[in-house]
Structure formats: C-alpha cells, structure tokens
C-alpha positions as CSV (number, residue, x, y, z in Angstrom):
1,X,149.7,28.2,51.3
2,X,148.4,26.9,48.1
3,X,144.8,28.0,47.1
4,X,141.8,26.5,47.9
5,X,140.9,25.9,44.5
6,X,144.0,24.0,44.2
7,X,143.1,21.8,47.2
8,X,140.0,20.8,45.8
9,X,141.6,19.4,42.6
10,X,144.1,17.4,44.8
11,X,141.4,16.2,46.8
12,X,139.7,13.3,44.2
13,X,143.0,12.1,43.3
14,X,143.9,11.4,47.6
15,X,140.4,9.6,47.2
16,X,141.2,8.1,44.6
17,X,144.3,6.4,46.4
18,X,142.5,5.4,49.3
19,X,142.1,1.3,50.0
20,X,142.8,1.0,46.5
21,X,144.0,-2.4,47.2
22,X,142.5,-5.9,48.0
23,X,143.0,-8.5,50.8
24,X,141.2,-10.9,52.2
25,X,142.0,-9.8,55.4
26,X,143.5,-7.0,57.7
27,X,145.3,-7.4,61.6
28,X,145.6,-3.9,62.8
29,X,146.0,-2.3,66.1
30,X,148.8,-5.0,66.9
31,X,152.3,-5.6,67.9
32,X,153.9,-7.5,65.3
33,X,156.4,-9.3,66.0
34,X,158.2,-10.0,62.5
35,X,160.6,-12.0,63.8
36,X,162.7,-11.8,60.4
37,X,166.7,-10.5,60.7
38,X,166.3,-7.8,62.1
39,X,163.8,-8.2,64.4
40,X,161.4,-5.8,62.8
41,X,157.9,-4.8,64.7
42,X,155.0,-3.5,62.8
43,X,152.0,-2.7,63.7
44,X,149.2,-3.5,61.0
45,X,149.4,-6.5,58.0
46,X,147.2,-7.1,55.0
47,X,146.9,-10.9,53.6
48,X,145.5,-12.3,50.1
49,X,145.5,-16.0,49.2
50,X,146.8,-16.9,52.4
51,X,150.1,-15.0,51.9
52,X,151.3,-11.6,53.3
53,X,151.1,-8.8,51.4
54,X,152.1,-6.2,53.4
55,X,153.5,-5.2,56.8
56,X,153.4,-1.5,58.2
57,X,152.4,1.2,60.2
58,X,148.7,1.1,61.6
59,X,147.1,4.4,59.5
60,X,149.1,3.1,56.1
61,X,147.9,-0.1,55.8
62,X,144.3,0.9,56.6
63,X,144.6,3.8,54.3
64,X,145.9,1.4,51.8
65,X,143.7,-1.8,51.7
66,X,140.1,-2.7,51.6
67,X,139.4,-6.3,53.2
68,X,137.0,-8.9,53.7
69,X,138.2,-9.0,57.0
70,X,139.6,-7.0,59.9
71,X,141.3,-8.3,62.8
72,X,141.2,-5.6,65.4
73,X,144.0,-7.5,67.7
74,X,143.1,-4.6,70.8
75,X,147.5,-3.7,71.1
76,X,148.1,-7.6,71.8
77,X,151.1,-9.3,70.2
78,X,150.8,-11.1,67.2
79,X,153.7,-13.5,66.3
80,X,154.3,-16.0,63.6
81,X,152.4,-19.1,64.1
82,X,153.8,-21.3,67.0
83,X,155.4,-24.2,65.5
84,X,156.2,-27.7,67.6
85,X,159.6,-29.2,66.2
86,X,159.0,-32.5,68.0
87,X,156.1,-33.6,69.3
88,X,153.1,-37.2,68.4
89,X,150.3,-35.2,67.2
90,X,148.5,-38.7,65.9
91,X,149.1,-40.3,69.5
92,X,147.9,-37.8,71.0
93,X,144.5,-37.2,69.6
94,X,144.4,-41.3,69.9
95,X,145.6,-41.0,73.9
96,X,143.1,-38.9,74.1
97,X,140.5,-42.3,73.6
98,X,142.4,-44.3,75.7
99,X,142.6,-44.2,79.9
100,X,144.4,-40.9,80.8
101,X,146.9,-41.5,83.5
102,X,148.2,-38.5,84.0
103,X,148.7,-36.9,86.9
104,X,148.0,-40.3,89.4
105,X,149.7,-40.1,92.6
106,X,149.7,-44.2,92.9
107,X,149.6,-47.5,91.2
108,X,146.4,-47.8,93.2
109,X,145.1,-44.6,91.9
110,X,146.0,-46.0,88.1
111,X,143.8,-49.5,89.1
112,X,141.0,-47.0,89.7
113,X,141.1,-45.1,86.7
114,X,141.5,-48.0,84.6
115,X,138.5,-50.1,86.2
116,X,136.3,-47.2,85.8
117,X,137.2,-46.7,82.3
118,X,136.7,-50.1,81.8
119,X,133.2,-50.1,82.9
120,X,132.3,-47.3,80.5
121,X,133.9,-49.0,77.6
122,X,133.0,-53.0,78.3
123,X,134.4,-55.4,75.3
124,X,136.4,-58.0,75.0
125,X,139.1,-56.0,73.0
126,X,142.2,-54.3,74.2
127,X,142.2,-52.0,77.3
128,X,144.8,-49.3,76.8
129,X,146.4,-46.2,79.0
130,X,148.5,-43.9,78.8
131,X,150.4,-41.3,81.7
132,X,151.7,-43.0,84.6
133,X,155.0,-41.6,85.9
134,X,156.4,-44.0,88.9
135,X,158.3,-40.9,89.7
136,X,155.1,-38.6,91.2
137,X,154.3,-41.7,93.8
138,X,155.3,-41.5,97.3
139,X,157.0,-45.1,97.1
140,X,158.8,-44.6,93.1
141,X,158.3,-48.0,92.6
142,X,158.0,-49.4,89.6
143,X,154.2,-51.3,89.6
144,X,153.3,-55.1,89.4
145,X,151.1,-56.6,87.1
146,X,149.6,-58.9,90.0
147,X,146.5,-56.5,90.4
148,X,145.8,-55.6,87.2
149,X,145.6,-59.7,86.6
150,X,142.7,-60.2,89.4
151,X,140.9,-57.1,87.9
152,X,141.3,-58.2,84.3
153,X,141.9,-62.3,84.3
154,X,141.0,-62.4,80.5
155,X,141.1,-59.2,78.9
156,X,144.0,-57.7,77.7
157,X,145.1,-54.3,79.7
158,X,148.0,-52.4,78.2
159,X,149.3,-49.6,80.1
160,X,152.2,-47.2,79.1
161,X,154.0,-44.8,81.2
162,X,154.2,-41.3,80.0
163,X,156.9,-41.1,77.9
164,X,155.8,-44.4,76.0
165,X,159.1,-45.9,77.1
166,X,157.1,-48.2,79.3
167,X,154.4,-49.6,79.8
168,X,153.0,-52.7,82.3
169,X,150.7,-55.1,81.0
170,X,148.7,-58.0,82.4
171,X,149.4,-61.6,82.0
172,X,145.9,-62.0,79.3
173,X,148.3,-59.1,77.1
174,X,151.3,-61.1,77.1
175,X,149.0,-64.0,75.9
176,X,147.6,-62.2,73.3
177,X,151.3,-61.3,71.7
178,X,152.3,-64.8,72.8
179,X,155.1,-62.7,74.7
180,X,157.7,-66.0,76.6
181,X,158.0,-64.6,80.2
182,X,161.6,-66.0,79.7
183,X,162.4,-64.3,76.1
184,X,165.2,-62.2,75.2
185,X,164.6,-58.9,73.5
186,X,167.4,-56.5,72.2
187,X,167.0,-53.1,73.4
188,X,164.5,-54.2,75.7
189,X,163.5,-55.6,79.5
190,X,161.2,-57.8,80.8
191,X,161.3,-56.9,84.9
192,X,161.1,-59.5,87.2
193,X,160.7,-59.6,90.9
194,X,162.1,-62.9,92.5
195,X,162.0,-64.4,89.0
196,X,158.2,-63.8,88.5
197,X,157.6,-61.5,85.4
198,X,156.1,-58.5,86.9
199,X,154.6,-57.4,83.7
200,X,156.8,-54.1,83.7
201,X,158.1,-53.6,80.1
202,X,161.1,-51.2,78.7
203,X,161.8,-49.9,75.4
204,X,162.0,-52.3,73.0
205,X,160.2,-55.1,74.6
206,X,157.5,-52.2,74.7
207,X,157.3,-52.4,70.5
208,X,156.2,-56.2,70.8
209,X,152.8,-54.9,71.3
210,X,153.3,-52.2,68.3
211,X,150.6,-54.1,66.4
212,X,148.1,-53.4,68.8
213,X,148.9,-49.6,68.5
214,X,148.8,-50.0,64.6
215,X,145.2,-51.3,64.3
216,X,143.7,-48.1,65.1
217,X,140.9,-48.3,62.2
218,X,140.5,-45.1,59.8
219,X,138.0,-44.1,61.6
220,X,139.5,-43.7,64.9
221,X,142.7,-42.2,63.5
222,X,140.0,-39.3,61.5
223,X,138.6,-38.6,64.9
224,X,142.1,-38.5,66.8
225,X,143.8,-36.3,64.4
226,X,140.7,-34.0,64.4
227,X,140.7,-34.0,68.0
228,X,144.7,-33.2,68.1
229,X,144.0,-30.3,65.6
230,X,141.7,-28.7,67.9
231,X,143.3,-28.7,70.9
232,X,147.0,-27.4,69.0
233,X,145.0,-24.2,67.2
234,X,143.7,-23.1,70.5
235,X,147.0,-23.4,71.9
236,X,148.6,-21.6,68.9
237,X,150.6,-24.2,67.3
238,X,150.0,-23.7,63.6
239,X,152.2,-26.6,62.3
240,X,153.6,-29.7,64.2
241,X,156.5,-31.9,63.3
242,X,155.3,-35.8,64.2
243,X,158.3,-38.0,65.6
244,X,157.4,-40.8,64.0
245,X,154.7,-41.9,61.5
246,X,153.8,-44.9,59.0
247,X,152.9,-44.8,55.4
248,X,149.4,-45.1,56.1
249,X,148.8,-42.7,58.9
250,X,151.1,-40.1,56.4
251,X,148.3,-41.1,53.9
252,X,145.5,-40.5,55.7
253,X,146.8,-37.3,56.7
254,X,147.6,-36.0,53.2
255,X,143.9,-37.4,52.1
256,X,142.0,-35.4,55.2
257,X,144.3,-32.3,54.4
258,X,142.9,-32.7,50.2
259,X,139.5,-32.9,51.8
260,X,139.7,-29.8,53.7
261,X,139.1,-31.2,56.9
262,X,142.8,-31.2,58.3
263,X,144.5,-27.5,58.2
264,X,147.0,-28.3,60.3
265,X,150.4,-28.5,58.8
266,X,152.3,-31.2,59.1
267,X,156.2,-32.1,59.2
268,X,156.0,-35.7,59.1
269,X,159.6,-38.0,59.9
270,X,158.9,-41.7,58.4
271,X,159.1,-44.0,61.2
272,X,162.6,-46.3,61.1
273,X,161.0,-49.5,59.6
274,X,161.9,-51.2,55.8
275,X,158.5,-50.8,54.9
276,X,158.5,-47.1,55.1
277,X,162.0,-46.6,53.9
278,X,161.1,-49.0,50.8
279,X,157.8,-46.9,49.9
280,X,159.7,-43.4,49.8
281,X,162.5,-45.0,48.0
282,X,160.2,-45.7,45.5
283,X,157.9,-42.6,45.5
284,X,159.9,-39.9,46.9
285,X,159.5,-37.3,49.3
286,X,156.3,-35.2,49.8
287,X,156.2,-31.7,49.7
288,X,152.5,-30.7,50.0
289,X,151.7,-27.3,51.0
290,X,150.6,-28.4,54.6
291,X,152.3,-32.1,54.4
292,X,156.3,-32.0,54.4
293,X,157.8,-35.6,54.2
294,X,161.6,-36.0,53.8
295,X,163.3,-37.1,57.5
296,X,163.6,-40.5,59.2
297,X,163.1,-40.8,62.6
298,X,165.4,-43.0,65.0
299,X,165.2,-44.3,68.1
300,X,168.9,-44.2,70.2
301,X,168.2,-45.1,73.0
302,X,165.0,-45.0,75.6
303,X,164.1,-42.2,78.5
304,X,165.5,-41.5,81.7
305,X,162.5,-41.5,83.8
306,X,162.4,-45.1,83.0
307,X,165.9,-45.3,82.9
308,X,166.3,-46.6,79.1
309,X,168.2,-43.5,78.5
310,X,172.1,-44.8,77.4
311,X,174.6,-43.4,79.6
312,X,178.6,-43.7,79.4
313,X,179.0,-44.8,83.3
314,X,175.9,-46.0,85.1
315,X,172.8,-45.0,86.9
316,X,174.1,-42.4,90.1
317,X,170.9,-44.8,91.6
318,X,171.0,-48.5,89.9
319,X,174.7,-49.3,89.9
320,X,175.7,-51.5,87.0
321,X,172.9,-50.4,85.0
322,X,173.9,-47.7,82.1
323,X,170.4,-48.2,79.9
324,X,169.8,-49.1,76.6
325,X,171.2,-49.0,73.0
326,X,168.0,-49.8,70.7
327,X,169.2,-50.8,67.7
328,X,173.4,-51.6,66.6
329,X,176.2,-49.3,65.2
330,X,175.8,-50.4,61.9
331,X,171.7,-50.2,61.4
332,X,172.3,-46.2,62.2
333,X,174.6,-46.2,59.8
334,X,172.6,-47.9,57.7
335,X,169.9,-46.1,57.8
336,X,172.0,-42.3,57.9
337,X,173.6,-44.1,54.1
338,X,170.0,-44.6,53.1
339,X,168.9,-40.7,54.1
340,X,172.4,-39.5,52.3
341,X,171.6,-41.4,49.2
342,X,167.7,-40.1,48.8
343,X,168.1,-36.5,50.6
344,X,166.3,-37.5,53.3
345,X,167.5,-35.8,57.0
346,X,167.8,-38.3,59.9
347,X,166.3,-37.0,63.4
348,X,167.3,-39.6,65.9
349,X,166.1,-40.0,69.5
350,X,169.2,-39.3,72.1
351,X,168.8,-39.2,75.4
352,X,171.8,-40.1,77.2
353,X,175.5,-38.9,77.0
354,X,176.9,-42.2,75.3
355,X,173.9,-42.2,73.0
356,X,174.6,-38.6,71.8
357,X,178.2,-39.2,71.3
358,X,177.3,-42.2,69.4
359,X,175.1,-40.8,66.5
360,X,177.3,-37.8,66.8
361,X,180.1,-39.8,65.7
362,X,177.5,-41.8,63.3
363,X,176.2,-38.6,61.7
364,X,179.9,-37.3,61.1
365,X,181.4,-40.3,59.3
366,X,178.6,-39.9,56.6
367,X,178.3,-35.6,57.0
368,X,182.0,-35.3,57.5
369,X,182.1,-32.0,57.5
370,X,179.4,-28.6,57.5
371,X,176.5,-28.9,55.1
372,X,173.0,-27.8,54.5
373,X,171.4,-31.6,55.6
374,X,169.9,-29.8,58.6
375,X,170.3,-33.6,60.4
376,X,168.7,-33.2,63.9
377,X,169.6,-34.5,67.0
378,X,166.4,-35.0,69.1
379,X,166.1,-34.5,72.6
380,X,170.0,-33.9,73.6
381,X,169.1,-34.1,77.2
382,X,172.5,-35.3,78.1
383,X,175.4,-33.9,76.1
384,X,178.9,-34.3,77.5
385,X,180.7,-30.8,76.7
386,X,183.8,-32.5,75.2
387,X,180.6,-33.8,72.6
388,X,178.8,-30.5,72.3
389,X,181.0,-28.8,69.7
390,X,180.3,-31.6,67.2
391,X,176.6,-30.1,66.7
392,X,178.6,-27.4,64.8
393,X,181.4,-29.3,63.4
394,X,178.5,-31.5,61.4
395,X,176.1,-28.7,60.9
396,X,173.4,-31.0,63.7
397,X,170.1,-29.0,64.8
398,X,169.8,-29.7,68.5
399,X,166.3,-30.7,68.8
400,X,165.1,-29.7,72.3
401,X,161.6,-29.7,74.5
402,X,162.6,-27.6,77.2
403,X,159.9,-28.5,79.2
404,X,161.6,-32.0,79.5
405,X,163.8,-29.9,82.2
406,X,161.3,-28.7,83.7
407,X,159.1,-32.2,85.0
408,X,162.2,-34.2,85.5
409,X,164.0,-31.5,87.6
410,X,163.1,-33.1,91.0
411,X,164.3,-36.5,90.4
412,X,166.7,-36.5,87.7
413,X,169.9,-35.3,89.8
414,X,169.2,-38.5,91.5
415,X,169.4,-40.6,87.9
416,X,172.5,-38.6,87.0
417,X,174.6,-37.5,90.2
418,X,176.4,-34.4,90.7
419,X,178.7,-33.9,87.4
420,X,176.2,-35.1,84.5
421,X,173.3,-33.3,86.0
422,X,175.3,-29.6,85.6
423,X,175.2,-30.4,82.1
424,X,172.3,-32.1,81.2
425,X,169.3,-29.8,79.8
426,X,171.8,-27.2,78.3
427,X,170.0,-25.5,75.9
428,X,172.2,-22.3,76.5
429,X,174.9,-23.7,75.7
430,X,173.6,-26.0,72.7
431,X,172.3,-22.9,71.6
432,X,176.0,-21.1,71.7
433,X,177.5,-24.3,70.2
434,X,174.7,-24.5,66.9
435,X,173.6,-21.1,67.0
436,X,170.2,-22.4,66.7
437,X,167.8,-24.8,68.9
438,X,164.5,-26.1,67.9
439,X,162.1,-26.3,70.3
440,X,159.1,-28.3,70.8
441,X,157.1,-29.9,73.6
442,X,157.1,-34.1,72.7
443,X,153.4,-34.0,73.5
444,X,151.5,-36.4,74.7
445,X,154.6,-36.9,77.3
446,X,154.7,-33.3,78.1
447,X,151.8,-31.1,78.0
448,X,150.6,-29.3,74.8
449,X,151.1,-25.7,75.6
450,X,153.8,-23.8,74.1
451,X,153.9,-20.8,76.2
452,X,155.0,-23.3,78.6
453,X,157.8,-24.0,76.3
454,X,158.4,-20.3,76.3
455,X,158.3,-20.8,80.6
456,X,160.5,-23.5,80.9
457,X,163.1,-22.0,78.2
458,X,162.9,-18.4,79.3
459,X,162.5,-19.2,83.4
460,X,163.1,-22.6,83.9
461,X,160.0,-22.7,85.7
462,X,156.8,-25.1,85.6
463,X,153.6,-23.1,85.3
464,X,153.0,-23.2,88.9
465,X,156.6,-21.5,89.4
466,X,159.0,-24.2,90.6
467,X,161.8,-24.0,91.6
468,X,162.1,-20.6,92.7
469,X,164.8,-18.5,91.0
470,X,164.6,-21.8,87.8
471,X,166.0,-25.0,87.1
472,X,169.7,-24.4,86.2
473,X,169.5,-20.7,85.2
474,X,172.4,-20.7,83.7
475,X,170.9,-22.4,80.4
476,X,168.3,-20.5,80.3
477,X,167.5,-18.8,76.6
478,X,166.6,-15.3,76.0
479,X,163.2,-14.3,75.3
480,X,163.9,-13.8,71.8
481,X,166.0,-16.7,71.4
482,X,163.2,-19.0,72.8
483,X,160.2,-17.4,70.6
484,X,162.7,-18.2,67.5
485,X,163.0,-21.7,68.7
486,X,159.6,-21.5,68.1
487,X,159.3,-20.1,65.4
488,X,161.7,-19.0,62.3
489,X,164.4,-21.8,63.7
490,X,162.2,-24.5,63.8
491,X,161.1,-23.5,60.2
492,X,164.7,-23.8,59.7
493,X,164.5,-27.4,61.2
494,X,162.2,-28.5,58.9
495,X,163.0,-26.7,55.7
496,X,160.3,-24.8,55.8
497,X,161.5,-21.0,55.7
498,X,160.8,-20.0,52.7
499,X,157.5,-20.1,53.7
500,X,157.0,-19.8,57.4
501,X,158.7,-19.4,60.8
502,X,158.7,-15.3,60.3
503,X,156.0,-12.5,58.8
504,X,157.4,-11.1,55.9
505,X,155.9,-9.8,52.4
506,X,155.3,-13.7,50.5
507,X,155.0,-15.9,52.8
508,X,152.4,-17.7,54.7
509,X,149.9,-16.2,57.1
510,X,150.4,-18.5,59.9
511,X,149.6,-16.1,62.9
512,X,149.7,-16.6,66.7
513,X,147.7,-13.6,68.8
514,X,149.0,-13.6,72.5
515,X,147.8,-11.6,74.9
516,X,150.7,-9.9,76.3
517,X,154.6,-9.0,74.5
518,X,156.4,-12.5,75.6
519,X,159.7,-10.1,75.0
520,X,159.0,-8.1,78.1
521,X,157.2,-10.2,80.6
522,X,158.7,-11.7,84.1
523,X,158.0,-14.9,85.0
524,X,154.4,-14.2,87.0
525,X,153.3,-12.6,83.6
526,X,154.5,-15.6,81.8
527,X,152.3,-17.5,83.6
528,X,149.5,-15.6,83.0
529,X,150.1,-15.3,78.9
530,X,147.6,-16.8,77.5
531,X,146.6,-17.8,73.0
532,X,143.5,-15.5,72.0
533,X,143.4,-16.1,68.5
534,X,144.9,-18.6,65.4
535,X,145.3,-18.4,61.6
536,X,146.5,-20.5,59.1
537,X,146.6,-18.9,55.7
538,X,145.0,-16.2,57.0
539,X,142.3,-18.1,57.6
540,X,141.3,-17.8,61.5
541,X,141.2,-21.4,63.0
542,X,140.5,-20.5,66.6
C-alpha cells in the first residue's frame, strides 16, 4: 500500500485530469448504436462543432469532458440520424395546403372534403387535392368527373390520387390547360366511359397540369418546406433525399439553409427536364454541407395502384393492358450519357418487371461493368429473378420503401397474379443480390414515419399489425440490416459517408433517440417505438 503522503501528491494531478476537455455537448446514459463495421455500442458521446469527438464508456467520457450540454438519454437507444433515401419533402409540406384525401372510403366522401375545403378557401384560383386511393372504396372504381363539374362549373378542381400517378380533374381544369378531350399524350391516358372523357388522368397526361404545381410562389414554398421540416425532426429523419426538384426550388432551399432557417439536410436529384440538366451543365454539382446535388431523377414508368406500372405480360385484372413506358429507349440513354459525362448518378423510377429490365439493360450499356457511380434503381417493386443479379453485375443501389409492401398488400396479388406477386417486394433478396438496400418511405404517398419503415421491413406488418405472421416473410430484412437501410447504407446511396449514416470520431452529429433497442423488439414493441429526441450537428431540433 503506498503511503498516504504519497496519495495526496497524486491526488491534484487526477484533478487536474478531470473534464479537461471541451464539447458543446454530452449524450450519456445511452445505448449507442454506432452502427460503423463492427457494429460497435457505446454508451456515452461528446460533440464540438457539430462533429463527434468521442464515443465511450459512460464514467470515461463524463470524467473526461466538460459541456455546455448534457443529454441524459434515461438507457434509451440512440442511433445515427434516420435518413429517407427517397421520399417529396417539398410536396409534402405543399400537400399539406392543399385538400387531404387521405384515408376517404369513397368518391363521395372525397366530394365532401373537397366542397368543405372549398368553402374555407373561396377564390377563383385553382382547387387542388391530394390522397385518394380507388383501391380503399368498397366499389374500386375509378371516379368520374361528372360531380365534381356540378359542384365546381367554373373553377378549376385538380385532384391527384396518392401516389401522384393520377389525378381526376373537372371539365373548368381541362379548360384552363386547354387539354383536347380527344388528344393523344405519350406515356399518358385520358379515361373515357362510353366515349365521354371522364376527367380521370394517368401518368403523363397527369404532367399537362405541371405548370399549375410549379407556380407555387416563394412564399408558399418557405412555409411548406418549413412545415415538412417539422414534421421529419419529430419523426427522426435528419436528412431526406427529394425524388425530384427544379433549379428554383433547389435554390430556394440552399438560400433558407444560408439563412439558418432550413437545418434539414438535403439530397436533392434534379428533376429529368433540359432546363435543369442545362443549368448544372453549366454550374456544376452542389456540395453544400446540408445541400447535396449531383443525381438525376427519371421517371420509367407509372404506379401499380393506378396501373401505370410497365409490366412484361399484362394486368392479372385488365387483360391487354401492360402500363406505361414514360419516356423512349433512347431519351434514357440520353440522359444516363449526360450523367456519365458530368458525374452525375441517375436514380430512375421502376416499378414494373419490363421497366426494371429496361433501365437495367440501359444502365449496363453505359456502366458496363462494377464501378463506384452508386446509379440507383428506385422503387424495384417488381424484379423478375432472371433480372435481379444485374443490380450487382452494374454496381445498382436498389432503392426501396418497404412500406410500399405493406399498403398495396391486399390488392396487389390481384394486379399481378400468382407468379409475379412471389417476387414482387423482395427486398431480401435485393438485399442478398446488392448487399445493400436503401430505404425510404416516398412520403407524401406513404406516411412519414420511419419506424414504420423499420415495421414493414423487419415484420412486414402495417402499424395496426396486418397481416398476421407479415406480408411475404420470406423477404423480410433483419433488424440490423433494416436500421442500416436507414442509416449508413443510405449515406452510401447518396455519397454522403464520410460524413453521416454511422457515429464515429469526425463525423457529423446527426442523432436519432428512440425509445426502445429496435435490435431486440417483436413486432407489438415495434409498434409501440416511438422518436423522443433529434439533433442535427449536435444541435437538438426536436
């Protein structure tokens, strides 16, 4: 035993050691889930700057660092913040000023929603909606315009269905577009019932009214994207990759985020239009610390639930009928030769089988062979299995939303038949094929959540627990495979792991705090799992 006079000497120079570091801020008392190679758990952190300093056990990191800020996280799980690879954060916040349809059991039902939001917001201007899904109604038909004309004789009414894939407007909207009942439009339909234009539009003939989406004012955009930041901190996304934005809305973005308003980090993909390939031809991709721009995104085909999706025999229930192709052959290959030549990646929209193997085979005349281009494949619903293993062959990220299984589980064995529906929704096995899946939600078509992400990847289950036992177990990912999908391999997806996706010393304090380890729960608990807290930069944001 040394002496006590000894001890005493030693004891200034322990003091002297103690939180003899800074940080702006300290989680402790947590179950970190590191999500780096080896899987590592810790259980206290120290930040600076926004970056991670430090991950270890509970009494060394306290010992060790003096904060602004402590983060007592009570034993919950803390994992790296939740990031959406595919989702319309913009639409969103603007759906969320228009009529919401969601959830209507009936055409009639969507007459009274829009009448009553009509009388709250009187104008002349355009009346839009957003959520209707023919698919919850009793009946499954698809609705008539002849209503919505009597309610609205003059005013223009423009009402999409929830995947945006259609949308039926009144007879005073096609006036306003100067839309010919009897025209033609590639990629698109114009329904008609006993050769009367019912005012039901798919895909393409969708985009005539595009203009009327783009004249959102500044203004309105400010308050959506403000509105859509809100609501994805309190569910725990941290960064969201948009499917799909102009030049202007990609300015505004990058001028709220310089204003300190915006937080939320954004991976943009340029919407497939001249315009925007001809600005970032000239000016480059941006690569802000919240604002990645350097993808193009690409529209295949449409969505099954509207049956736009392209399929290599038809419809199991509308013979003849085997969807749509939205643009040709050679404007994808156009436009993957324009992403080669300026390092852009291409994420393109692929819902059915023939539309997979067609950009598949697009993607691999111009990739030829594996790279680093991290091209994406989004959606992948449908994926014949003689196609799936040229994901690896070309080095393509399967871009998934597995909560896409999940809502179209009752009805889409009827769109498919036996055979394609045992392989459609494989994320198991695009997983096995890649090594990798991102995952992401597609909100405002699905809901914003990504625990239920987690649910529908992990149980196959909606939130309310159908089916019983899942939707096609078989594909179901592993725990850990599904928080990577959200995490670290979207990252990946969006060339972004250098600096997020996992906790590590030197990168970015993007935290998540869950109540409950999402590794060990059964499907009950999963439901229950709910977001407590959200940092960006180590900056807590909800």
């Amino acid at each position: 035993m040394k002496p006590l006079h000894a001890l005493l000497l030693l004891a200034p120079l322990a003091a002297g050691c103690f939180q003899n570091k800074e940080a702006d801020l300290v989680v402790h008392n947590a179950v970190i889930h590191s999500m780096d190679e080896a899987g590592t758990v810790y259980q206290a952190m120290a930040v600076k700057d926004g970056r991670i300093l430090e991950l270890g056990p509970e009494r060394e990191i306290l010992n060790r660092y003096r904060a602004k800020e402590r983060h007592d996280a009570a034993g919950r799980s803390v994992y790296p913040g939740f990031i959406d690879g595919h989702c319309h954060f913009l639409g969103y916040g603007l759906n969320k000023q228009k009529v919401d349809l969601t959830g209507t059991h009936s055409w009639r039902e969507v007459l009274e929603r829009t009448t009553a939001f009509a009388r709250t917001h009187p104008g002349p201007g355009w009346l839009l909606g957003r959520g209707w899904d023919q698919n919850q109604w009793a009946d499954a038909e698809w609705p008539d315009n002849r209503a919505l004309d009597s309610l609205f004789p003059e005013r223009p009414v423009l009402l999409q269905r929830v995947d945006g894939h259609a949308a039926v407007v009144n007879s005073a909207a096609m006036r306003a577009v100067g839309l010919d009942t009897e025209a033609e439009v590639e990629g698109g339909l114009l329904m008609k019932r006993d050769g009367r234009p019912t005012g039901l539009l798919v895909d393409n003939a969708v985009n005539v009214f595009q203009r009327v989406f783009d004249e959102a004012d500044e203004a309105t955009k400010r308050k959506a994207l403000l509105d859509a930041q809100a609501d994805c901190f309190a569910a725990g996304l941290t960064m969201v990759c948009d499917a799909g934005l102009d030049t202007g809305t990609i300015a505004l973005i990058r001028r709220m985020q310089q204003e300190g308003v915006l937080k939320m980090r954004v991976y943009a993909m340029v919407a497939d239009a001249p315009g925007n390939l001809d600005h970032f031809a000239h000016h480059g991709a941006i690569d802000d610390e919240r604002l990645k721009v350097n993808s193009v995104k690409v529209y295949a085909d449409g969505a099954l639930g509207s049956r736009g999706a392209l399929l290599k025999a038809p419809y199991s229930d509308q013979p003849g009928h085997r969807g749509l192709q939205l643009a040709t052959r050679a404007h994808f290959a156009e436009v993957a030769a324009w992403c080669m030549a300026h390092g852009f990646q291409m994420n393109t929209h692929c819902i059915g089988d023939s539309a997979n193997k067609l950009l598949l085979d697009v993607y691999g005349e111009v990739l030829h062979g594996t790279n680093d281009r991290r091209w994406r494949i989004e959606h992948a619903q449908v994926v014949s299995p003689a196609d799936r293993p040229l994901f690896a062959r070309y080095s393509i990220i399967p871009s998934v939303q597995p909560t896409h299984a999940t809502s179209d589980g009752p009805w889409a064995g009827e769109r498919l038949g036996p055979e394609r529906i045992a392989h459609a929704y494989a994320y198991e096995d695009l997983r096995r094929s890649m090594g990798l899946v991102a995952l992401g939600t597609d909100f405002p078509v699905e809901g914003i959540d990504p625990l239920q992400t987690f649910r529908s990847a992990v149980f196959r289950q909606t939130r309310d627990g159908w089916p019983e036992g899942g939707y096609q177990p078989a594909n179901a990912l592993s725990p850990a495979d599904a928080l990577r999908g959200m995490t670290i391999w979207n990252a990946l997806a969006s060339f972004t792991e250098d600096e997020l996706g996992s906790l590590e010393p030197g990168k970015r304090a993007d935290l998540t705090v869950v109540d409950r380890d999402l590794e060990k729960v059964d499907a009950a608990g999963a439901r229950r799992a709910r977001v407590v807290a959200t940092f960006v930069n180590g900056e807590r944001v909800h």
